[in-house]
NUBA-441391 format. One line per 5 residues: for each residue x negated, y negated, z of N, C-alpha, C. Coordinates in Angstrom, 3 decimals. Example, Ala and Ser with C-alpha at 12.3 -4.5 7.8 and 13.67 -1.06 7.14 Angstrom:
<recs>
-13.190,5.690,7.800,-12.300,4.500,7.800,-13.200,3.300,7.800  -12.850,2.250,7.080,-13.670,1.060,7.140,-12.900,-0.030,7.870
</recs>
This chain:
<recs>
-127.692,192.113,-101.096,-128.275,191.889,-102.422,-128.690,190.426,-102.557  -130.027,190.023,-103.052,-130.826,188.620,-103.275,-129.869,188.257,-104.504  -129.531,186.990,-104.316,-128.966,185.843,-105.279,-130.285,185.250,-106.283  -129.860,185.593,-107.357,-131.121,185.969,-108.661,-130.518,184.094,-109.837  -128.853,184.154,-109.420,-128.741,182.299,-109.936,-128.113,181.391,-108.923
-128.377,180.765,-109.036,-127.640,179.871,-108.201,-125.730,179.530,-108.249  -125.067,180.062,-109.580,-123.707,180.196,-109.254,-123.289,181.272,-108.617  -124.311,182.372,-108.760,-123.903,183.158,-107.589,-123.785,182.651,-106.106  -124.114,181.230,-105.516,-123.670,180.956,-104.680,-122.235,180.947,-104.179  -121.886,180.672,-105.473,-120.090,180.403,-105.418,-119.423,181.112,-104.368
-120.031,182.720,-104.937,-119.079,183.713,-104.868,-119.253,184.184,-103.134  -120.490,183.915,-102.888,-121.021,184.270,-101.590,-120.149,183.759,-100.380  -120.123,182.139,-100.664,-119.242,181.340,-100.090,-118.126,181.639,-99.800  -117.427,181.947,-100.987,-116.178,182.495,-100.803,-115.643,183.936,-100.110  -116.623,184.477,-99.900,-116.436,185.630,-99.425,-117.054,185.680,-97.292
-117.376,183.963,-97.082,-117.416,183.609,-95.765,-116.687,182.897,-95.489  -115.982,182.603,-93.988,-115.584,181.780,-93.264,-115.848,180.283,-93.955  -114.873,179.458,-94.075,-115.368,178.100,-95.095,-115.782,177.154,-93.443  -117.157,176.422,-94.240,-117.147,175.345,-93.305,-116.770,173.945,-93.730  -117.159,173.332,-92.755,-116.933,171.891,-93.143,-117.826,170.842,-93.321
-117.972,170.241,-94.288,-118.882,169.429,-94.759,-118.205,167.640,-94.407  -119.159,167.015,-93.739,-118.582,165.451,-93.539,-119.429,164.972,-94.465  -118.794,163.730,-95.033,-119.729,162.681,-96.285,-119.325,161.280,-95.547  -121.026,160.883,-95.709,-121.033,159.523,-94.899,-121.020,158.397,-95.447  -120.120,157.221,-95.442,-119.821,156.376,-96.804,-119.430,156.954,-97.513
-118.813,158.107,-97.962,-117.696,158.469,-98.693,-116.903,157.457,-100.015  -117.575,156.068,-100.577,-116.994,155.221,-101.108,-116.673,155.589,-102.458  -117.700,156.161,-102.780,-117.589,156.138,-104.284,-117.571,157.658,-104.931  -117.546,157.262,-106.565,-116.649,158.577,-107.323,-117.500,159.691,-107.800  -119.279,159.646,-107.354,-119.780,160.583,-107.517,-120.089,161.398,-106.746
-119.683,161.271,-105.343,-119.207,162.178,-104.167,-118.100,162.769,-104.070  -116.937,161.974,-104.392,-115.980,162.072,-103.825,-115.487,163.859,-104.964  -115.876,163.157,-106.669,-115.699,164.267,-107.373,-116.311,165.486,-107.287  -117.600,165.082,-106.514,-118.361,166.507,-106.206,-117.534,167.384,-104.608  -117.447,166.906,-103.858,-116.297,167.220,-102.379,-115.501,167.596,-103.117
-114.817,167.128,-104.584,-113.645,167.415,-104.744,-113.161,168.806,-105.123  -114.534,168.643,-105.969,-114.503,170.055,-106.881,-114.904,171.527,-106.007  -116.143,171.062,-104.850,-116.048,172.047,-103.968,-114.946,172.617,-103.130  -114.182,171.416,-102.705,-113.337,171.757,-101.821,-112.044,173.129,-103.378  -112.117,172.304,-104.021,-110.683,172.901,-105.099,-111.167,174.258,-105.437
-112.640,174.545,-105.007,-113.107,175.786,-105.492,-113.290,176.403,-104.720  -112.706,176.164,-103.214,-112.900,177.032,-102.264,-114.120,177.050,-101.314  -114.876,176.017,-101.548,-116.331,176.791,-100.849,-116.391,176.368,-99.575  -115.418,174.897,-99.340,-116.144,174.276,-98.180,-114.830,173.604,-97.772  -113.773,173.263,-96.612,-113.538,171.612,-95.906,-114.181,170.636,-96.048
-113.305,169.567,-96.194,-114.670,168.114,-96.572,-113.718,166.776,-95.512  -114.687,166.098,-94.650,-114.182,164.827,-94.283,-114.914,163.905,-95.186  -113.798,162.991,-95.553,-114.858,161.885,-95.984,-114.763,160.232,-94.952  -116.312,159.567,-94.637,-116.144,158.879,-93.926,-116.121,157.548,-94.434  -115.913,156.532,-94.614,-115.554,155.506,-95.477,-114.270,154.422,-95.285
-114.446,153.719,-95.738,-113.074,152.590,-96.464,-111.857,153.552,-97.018  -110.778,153.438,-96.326,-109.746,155.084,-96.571,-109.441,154.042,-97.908  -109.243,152.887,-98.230,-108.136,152.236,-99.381,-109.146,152.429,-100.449  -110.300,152.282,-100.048,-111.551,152.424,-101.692,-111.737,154.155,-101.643  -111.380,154.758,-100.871,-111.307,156.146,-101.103,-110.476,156.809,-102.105
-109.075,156.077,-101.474,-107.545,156.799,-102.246,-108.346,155.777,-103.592  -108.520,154.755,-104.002,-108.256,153.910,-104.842,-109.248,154.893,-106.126  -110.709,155.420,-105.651,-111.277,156.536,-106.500,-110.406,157.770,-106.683  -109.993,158.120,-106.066,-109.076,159.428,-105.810,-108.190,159.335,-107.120  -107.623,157.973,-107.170,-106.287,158.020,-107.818,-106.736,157.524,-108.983
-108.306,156.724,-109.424,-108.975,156.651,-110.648,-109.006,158.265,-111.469  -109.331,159.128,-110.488,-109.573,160.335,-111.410,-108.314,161.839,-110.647  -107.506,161.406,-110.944,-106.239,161.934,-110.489,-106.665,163.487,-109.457  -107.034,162.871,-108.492,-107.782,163.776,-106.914,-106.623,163.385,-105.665  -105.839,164.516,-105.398,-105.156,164.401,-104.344,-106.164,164.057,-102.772
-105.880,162.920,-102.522,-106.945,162.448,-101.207,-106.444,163.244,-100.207  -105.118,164.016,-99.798,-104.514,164.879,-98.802,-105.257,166.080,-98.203  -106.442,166.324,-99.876,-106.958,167.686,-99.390,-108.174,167.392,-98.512  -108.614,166.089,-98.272,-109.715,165.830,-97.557,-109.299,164.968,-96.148  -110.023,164.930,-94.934,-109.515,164.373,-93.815,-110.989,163.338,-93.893
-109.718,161.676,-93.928,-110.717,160.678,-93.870,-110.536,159.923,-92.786  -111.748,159.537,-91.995,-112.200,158.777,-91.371,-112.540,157.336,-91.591  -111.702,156.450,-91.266,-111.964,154.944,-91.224,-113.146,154.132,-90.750  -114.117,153.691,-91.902,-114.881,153.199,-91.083,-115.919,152.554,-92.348  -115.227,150.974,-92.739,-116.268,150.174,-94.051,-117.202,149.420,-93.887
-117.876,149.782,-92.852,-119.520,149.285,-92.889,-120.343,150.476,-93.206  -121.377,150.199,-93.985,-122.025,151.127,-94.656,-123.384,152.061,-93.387  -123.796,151.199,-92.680,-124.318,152.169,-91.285,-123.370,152.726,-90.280  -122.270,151.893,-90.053,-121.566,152.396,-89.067,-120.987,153.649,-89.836  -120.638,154.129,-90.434,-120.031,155.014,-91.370,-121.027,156.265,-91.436
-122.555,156.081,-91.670,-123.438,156.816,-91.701,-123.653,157.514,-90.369  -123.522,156.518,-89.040,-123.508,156.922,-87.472,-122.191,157.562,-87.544  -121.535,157.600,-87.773,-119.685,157.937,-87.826,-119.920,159.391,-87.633  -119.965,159.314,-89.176,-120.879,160.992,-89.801,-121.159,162.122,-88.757  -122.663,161.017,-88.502,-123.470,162.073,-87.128,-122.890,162.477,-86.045
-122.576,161.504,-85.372,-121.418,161.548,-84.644,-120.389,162.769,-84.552  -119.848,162.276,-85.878,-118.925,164.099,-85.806,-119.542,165.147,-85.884  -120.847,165.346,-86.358,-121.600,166.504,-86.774,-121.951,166.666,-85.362  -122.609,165.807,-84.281,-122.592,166.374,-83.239,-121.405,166.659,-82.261  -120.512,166.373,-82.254,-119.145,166.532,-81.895,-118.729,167.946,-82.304
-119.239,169.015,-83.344,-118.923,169.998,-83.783,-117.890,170.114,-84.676  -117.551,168.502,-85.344,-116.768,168.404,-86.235,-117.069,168.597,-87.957  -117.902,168.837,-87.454,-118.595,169.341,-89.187,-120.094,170.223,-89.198  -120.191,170.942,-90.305,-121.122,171.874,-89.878,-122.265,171.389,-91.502  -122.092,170.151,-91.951,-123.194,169.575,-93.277,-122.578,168.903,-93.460
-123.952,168.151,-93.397,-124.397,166.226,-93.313,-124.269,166.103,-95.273  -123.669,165.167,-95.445,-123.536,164.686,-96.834,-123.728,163.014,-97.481  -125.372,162.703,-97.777,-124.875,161.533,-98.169,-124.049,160.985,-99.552  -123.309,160.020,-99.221,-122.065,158.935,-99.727,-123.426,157.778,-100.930  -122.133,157.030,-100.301,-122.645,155.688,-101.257,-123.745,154.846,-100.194
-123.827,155.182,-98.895,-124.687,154.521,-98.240,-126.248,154.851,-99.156  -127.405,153.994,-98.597,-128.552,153.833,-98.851,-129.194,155.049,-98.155  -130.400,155.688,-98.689,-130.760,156.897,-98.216,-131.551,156.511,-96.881  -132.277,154.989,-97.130,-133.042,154.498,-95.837,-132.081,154.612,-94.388  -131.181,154.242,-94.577,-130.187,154.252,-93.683,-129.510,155.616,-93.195
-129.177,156.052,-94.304,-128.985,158.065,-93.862,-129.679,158.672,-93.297  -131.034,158.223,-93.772,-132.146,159.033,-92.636,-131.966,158.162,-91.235  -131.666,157.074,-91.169,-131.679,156.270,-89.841,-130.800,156.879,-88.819  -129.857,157.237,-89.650,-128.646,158.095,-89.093,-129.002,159.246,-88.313  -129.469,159.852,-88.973,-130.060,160.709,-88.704,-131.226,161.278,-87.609
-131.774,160.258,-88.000,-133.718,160.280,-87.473,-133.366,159.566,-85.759  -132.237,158.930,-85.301,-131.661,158.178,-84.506,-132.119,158.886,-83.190  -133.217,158.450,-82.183,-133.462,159.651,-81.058,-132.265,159.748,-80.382  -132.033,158.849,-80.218,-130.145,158.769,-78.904,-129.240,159.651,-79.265  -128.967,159.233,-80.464,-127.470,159.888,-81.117,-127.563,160.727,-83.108
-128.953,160.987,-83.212,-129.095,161.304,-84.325,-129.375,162.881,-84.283  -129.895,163.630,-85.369,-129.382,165.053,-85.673,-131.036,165.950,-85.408  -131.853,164.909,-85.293,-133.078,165.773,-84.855,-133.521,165.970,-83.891  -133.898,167.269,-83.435,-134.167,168.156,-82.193,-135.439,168.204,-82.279  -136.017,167.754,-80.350,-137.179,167.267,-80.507,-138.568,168.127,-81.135
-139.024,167.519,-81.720,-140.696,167.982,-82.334,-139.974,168.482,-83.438  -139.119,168.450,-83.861,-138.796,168.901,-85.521,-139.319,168.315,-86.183  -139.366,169.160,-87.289,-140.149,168.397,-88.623,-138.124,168.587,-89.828  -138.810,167.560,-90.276,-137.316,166.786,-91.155,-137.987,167.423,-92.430  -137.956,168.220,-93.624,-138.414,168.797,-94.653,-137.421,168.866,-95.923
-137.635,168.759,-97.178,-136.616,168.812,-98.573,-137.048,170.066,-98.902  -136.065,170.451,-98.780,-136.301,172.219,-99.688,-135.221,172.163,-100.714  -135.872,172.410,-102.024,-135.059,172.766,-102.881,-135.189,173.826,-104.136  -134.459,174.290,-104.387,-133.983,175.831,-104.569,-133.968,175.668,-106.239  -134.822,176.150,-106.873,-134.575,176.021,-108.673,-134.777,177.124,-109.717
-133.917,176.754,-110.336,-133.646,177.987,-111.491,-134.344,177.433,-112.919  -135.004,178.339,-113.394,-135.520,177.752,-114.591,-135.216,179.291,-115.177  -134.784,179.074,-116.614,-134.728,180.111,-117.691,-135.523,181.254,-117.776  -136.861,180.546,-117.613,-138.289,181.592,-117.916,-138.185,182.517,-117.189  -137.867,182.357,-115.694,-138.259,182.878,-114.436,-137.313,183.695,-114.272
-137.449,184.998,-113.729,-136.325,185.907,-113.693,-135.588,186.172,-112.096  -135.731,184.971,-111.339,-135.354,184.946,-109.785,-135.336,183.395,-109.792  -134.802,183.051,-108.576,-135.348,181.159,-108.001,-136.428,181.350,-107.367  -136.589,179.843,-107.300,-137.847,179.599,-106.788,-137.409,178.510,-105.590  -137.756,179.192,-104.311,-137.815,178.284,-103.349,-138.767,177.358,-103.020
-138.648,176.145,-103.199,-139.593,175.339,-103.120,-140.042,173.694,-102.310  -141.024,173.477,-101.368,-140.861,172.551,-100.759,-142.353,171.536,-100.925  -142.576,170.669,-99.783,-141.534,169.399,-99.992,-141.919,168.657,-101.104  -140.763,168.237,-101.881,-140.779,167.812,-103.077,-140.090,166.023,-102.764  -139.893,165.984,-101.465,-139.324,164.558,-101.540,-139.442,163.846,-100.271
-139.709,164.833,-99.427,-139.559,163.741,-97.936,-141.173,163.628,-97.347  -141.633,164.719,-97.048,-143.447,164.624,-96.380,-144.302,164.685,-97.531  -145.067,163.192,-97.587,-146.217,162.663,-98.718,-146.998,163.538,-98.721  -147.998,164.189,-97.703,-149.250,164.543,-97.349,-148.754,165.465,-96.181  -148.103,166.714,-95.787,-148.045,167.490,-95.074,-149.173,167.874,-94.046
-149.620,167.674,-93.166,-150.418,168.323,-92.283,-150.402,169.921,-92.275  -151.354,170.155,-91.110,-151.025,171.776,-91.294,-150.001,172.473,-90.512  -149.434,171.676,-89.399,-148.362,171.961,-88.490,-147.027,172.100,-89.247  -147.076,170.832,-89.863,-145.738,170.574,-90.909,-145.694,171.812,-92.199  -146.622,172.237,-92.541,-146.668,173.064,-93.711,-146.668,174.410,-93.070
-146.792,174.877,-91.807,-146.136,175.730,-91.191,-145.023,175.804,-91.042  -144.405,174.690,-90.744,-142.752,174.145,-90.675,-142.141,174.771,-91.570  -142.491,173.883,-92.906,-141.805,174.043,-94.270,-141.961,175.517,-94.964  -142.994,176.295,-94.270,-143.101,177.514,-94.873,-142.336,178.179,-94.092  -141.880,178.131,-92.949,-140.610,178.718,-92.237,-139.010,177.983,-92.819
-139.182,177.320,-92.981,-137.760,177.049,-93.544,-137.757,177.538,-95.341  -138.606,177.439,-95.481,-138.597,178.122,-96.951,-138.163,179.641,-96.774  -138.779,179.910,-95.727,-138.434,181.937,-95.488,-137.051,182.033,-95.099  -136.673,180.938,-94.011,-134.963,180.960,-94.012,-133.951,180.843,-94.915  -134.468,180.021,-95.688,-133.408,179.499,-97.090,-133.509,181.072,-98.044
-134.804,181.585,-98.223,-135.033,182.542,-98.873,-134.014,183.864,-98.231  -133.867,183.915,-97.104,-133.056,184.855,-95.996,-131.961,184.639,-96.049  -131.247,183.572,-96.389,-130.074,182.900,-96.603,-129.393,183.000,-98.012  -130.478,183.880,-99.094,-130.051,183.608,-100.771,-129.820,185.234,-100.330  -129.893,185.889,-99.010,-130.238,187.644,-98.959,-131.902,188.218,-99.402
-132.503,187.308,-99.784,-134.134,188.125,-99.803,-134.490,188.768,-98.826  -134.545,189.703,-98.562,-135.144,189.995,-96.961,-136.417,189.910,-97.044  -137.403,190.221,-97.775,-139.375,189.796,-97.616,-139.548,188.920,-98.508  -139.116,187.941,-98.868,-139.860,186.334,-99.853,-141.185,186.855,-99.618  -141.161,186.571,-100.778,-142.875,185.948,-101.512,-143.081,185.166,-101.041
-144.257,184.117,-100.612,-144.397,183.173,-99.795,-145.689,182.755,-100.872  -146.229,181.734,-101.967,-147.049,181.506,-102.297,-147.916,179.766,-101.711  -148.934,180.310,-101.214,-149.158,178.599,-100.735,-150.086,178.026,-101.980  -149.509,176.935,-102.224,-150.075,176.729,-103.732,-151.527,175.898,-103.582  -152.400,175.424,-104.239,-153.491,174.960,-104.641,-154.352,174.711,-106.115
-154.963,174.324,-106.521,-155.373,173.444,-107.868,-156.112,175.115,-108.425  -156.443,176.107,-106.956,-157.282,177.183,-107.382,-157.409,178.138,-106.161  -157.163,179.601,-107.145,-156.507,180.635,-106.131,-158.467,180.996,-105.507  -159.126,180.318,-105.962,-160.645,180.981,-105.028,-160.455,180.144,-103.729  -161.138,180.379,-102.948,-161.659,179.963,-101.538,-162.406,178.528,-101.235
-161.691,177.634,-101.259,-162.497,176.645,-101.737,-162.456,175.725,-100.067  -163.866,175.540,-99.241,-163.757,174.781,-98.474,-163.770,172.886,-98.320  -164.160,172.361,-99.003,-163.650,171.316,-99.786,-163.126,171.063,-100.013  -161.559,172.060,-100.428,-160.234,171.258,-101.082,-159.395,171.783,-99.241  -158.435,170.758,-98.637,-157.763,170.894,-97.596,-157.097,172.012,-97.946
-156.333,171.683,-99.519,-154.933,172.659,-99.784,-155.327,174.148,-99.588  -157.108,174.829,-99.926,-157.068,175.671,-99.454,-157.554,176.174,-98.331  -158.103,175.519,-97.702,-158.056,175.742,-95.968,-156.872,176.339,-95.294  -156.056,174.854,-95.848,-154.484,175.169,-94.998,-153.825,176.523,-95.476  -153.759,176.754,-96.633,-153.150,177.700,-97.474,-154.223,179.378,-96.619
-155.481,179.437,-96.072,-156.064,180.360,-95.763,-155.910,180.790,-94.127  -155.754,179.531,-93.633,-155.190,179.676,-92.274,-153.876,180.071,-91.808  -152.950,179.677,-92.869,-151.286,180.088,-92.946,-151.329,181.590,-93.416  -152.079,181.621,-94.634,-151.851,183.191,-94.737,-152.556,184.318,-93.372  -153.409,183.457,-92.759,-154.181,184.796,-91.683,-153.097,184.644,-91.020
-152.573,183.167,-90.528,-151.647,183.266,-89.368,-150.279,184.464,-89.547  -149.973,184.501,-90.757,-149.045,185.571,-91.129,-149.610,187.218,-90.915  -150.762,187.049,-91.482,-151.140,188.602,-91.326,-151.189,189.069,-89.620  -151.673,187.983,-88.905,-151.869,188.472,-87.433,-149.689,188.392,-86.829  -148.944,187.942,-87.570,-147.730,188.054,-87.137,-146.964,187.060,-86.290
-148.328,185.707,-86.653,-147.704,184.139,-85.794,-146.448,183.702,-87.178  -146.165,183.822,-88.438,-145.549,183.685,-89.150,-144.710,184.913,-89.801  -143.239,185.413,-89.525,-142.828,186.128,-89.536,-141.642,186.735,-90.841  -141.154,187.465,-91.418,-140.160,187.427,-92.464,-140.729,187.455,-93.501  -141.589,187.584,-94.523,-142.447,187.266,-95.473,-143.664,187.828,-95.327
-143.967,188.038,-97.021,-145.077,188.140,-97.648,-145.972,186.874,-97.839  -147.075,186.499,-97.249,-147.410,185.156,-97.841,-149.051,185.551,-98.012  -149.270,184.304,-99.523,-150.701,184.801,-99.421,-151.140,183.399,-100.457  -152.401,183.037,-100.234,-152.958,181.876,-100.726,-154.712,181.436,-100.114  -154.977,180.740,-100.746,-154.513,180.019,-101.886,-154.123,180.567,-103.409
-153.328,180.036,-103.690,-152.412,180.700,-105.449,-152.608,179.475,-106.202  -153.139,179.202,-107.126,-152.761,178.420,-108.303,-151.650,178.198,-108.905  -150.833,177.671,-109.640,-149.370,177.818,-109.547,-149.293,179.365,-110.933  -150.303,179.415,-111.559,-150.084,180.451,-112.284,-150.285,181.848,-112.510  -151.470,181.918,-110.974,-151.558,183.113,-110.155,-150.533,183.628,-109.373
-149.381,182.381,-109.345,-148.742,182.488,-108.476,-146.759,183.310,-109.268  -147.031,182.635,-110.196,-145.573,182.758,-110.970,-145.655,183.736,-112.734  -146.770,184.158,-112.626,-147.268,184.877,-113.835,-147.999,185.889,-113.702  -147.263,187.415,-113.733,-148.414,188.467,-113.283,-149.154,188.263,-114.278  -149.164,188.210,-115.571,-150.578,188.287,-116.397,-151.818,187.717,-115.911
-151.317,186.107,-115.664,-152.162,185.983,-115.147,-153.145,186.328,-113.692  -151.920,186.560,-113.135,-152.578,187.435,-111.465,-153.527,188.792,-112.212  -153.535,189.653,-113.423,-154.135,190.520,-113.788,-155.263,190.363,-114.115  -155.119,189.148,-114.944,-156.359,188.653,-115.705,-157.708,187.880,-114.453  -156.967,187.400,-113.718,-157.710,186.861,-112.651,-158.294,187.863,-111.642
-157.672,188.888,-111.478,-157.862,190.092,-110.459,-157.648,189.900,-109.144  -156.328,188.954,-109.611,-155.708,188.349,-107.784,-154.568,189.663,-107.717  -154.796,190.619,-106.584,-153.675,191.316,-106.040,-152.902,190.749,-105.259  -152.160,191.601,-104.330,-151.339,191.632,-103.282,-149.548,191.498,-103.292  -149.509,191.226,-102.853,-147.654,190.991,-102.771,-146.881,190.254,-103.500
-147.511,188.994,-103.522,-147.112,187.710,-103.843,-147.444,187.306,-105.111  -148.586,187.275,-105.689,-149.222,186.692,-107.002,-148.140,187.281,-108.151  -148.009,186.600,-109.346,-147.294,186.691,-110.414,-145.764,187.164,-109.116  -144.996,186.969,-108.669,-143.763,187.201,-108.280,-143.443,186.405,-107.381  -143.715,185.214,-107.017,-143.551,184.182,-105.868,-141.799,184.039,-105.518
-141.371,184.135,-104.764,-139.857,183.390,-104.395,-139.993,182.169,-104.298  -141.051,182.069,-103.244,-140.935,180.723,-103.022,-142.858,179.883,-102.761  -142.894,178.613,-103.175,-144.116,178.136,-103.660,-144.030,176.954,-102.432  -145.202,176.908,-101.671,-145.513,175.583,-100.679,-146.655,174.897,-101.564  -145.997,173.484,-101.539,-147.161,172.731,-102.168,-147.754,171.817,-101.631
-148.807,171.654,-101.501,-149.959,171.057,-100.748,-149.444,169.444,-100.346  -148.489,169.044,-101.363,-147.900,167.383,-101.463,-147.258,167.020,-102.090  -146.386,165.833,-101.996,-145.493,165.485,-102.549,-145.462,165.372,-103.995  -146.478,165.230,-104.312,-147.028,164.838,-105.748,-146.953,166.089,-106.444  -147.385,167.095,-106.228,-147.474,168.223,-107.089,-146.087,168.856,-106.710
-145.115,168.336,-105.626,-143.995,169.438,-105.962,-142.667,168.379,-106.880  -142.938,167.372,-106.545,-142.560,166.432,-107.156,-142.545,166.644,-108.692  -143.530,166.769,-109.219,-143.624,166.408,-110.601,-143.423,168.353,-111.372  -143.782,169.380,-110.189,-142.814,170.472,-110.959,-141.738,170.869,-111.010  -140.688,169.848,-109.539,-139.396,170.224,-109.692,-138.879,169.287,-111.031
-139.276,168.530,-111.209,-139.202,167.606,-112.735,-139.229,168.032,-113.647  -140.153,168.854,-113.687,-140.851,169.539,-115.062,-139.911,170.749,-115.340  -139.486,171.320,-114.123,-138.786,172.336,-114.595,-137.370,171.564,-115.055  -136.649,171.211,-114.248,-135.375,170.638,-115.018,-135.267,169.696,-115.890  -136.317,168.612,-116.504,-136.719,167.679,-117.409,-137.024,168.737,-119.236
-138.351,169.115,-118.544,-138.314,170.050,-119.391,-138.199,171.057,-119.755  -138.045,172.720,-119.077,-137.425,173.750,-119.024,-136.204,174.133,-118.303  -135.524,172.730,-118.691,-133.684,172.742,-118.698,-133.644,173.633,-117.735  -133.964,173.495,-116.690,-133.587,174.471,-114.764,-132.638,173.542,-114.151  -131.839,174.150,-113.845,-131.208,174.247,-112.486,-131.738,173.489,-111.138
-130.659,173.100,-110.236,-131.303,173.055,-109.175,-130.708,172.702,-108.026  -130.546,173.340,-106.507,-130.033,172.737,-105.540,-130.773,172.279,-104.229  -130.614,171.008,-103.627,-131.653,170.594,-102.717,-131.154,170.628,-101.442  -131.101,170.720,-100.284,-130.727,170.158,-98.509,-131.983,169.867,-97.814  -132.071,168.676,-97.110,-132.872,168.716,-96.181,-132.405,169.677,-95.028
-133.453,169.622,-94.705,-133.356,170.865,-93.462,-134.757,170.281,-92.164  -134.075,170.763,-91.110,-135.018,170.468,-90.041,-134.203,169.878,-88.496  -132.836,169.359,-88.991,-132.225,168.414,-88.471,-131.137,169.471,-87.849  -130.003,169.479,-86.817,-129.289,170.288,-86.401,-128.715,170.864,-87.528  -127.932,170.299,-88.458,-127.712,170.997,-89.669,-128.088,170.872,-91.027
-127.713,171.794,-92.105,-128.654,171.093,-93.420,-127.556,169.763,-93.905  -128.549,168.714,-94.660,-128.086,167.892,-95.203,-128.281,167.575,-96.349  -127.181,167.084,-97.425,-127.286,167.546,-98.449,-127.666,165.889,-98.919  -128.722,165.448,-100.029,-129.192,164.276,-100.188,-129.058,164.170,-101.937  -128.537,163.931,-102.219,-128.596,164.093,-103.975,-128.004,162.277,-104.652
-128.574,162.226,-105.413,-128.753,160.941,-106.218,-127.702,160.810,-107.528  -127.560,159.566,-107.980,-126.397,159.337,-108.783,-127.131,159.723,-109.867  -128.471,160.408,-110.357,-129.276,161.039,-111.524,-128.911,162.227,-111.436  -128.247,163.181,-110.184,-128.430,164.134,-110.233,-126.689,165.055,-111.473  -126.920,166.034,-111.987,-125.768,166.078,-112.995,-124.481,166.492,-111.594
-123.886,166.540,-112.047,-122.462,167.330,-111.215,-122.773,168.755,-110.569  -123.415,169.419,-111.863,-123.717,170.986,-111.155,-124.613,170.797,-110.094  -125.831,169.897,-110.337,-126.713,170.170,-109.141,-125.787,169.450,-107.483  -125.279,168.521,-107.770,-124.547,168.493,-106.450,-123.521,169.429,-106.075  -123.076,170.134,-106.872,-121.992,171.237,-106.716,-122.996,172.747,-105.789
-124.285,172.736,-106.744,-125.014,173.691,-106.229,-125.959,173.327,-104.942  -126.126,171.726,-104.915,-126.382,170.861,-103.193,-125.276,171.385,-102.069  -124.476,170.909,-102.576,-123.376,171.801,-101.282,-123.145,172.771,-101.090  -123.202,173.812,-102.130,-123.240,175.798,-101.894,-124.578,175.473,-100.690  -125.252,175.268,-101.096,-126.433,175.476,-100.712,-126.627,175.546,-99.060
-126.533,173.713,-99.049,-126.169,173.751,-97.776,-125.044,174.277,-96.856  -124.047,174.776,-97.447,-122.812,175.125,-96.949,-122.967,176.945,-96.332  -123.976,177.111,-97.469,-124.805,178.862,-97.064,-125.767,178.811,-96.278  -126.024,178.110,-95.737,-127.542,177.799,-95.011,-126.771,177.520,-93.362  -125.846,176.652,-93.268,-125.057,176.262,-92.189,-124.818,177.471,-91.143
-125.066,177.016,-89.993,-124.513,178.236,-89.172,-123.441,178.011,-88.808
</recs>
């Protein structure tokens, strides 16, 4: 059965094998409470990597037994981030979590050819997963934070990891909408080129798991009326799971829009890298990092 909110992650979790999540720089109290609360709720193991005395010293600010987490010594803020990886490739953790380190540096960690988490010719992609009121399912949606200007290789990428994450909530055929300013045929605009070449590539069976079809407007795409009124058929129009957007800019400013202004939900992991990694900001509320780690923690093999 497809996961229709995102606290239904909870339950999913709990009903698998728990993994283990490492946090890199581990310093401070808006990680540590989010690890905390996952771990107390069952979903996940957590190392945290960090300064063990500024660890316990948050711990014991907000009365968090530090016993339930296994910490790793280590108060430089890159070395701590390499620490991390390190264990993740070691098979000591199965999701990357950034800490109090700098995100430039997490990706460094990461992005590292020697000793970092990406496997060659990967594409590194933000997928994130949002619930808005209106909508009567999530919406899988990418990249909203890491690739500016996607090529067409990369937006093949991201439309496969969108079908996994979607496979991972239990969808078995996602909607696949490739978005654009306009669901006609327009050779002039890239977004629908790319969006016309991805959908043939699907119909001939180079893109697999999914329904995909585009170019979609975003309201051909998420509104049957309007798919009626327009006389756009097929699979996908008015019922999208999940929406590829042409650039950073336009997914950017609707994952905003939905939780800014139609009070949504939302959980993010990069993905691309040996495992998902969960990237969330001291803006983000508690739930969305609570629903960052389901996320990635369901996605994990």
């Amino acid at each position: 059965m497809s996961i229709t909110k995102l606290e239904q992650l909870f339950d999913l979790l709990r009903s698998k094998p728990k993994k283990r999540l490492v946090a890199a720089y581990a310093n401070d109290d808006h990680t540590i409470e989010a690890v905390s609360m996952a771990v107390d709720m069952g979903l996940i193991d957590a190392t945290l990597v960090g300064d063990e005395a500024t660890i316990k010293k948050v711990c014991a600010s907000h009365n968090i037994d530090p016993s339930k987490f296994r910490i790793v010594q280590e108060n430089d803020e890159m070395k701590a981030a390499n620490k991390a990886v390190e264990l993740i490739n070691k098979g000591e953790g199965a999701v990357l979590m950034k800490g109090l380190v700098s995100t430039d540096k997490y990706m460094r960690a990461i992005l590292n050819k020697e000793t970092g988490l990406l496997p060659p010719k990967a594409v590194l992609t933000h997928v994130t997963v949002v619930e808005v009121p209106t909508y009567p399912k999530l919406l899988i949606v990418g990249d909203v934070a890491i690739i500016p200007a996607p090529d067409l290789s990369q937006k093949i990428a991201i439309t496969n990891y969108l079908i996994q994450t979607a496979h991972s909530l239990g969808i078995e055929k996602p909607k696949v909408a490739l978005n654009a300013a306009t669901e006609q045929m327009s050779a002039s605009m890239q977004a629908c080129v790319d969006a016309a070449i991805i959908s043939k590539m699907a119909d001939r069976g180079q893109i697999k798991g999914a329904f995909i079809d585009g170019p979609l407007a975003l309201d051909v795409a998420i509104d049957k009326e309007s798919a009626e009124i327009k006389k756009v058929g097929g699979n996908v129009a008015g019922d999208a799971d999940c929406i590829l957007f042409p650039n950073i800019e336009s997914g950017n400013v609707f994952f905003k829009a939905c939780t800014k202004l139609a009070k949504g939900e939302l959980g993010a992991m990069v993905m691309g890298a040996k495992v998902p990694c969960v990237l969330t900001s001291r803006g983000d509320s508690v739930q969305s990092k609570m629903y960052s780690i389901a996320l990635a923690a369901n996605a994990a093999k």
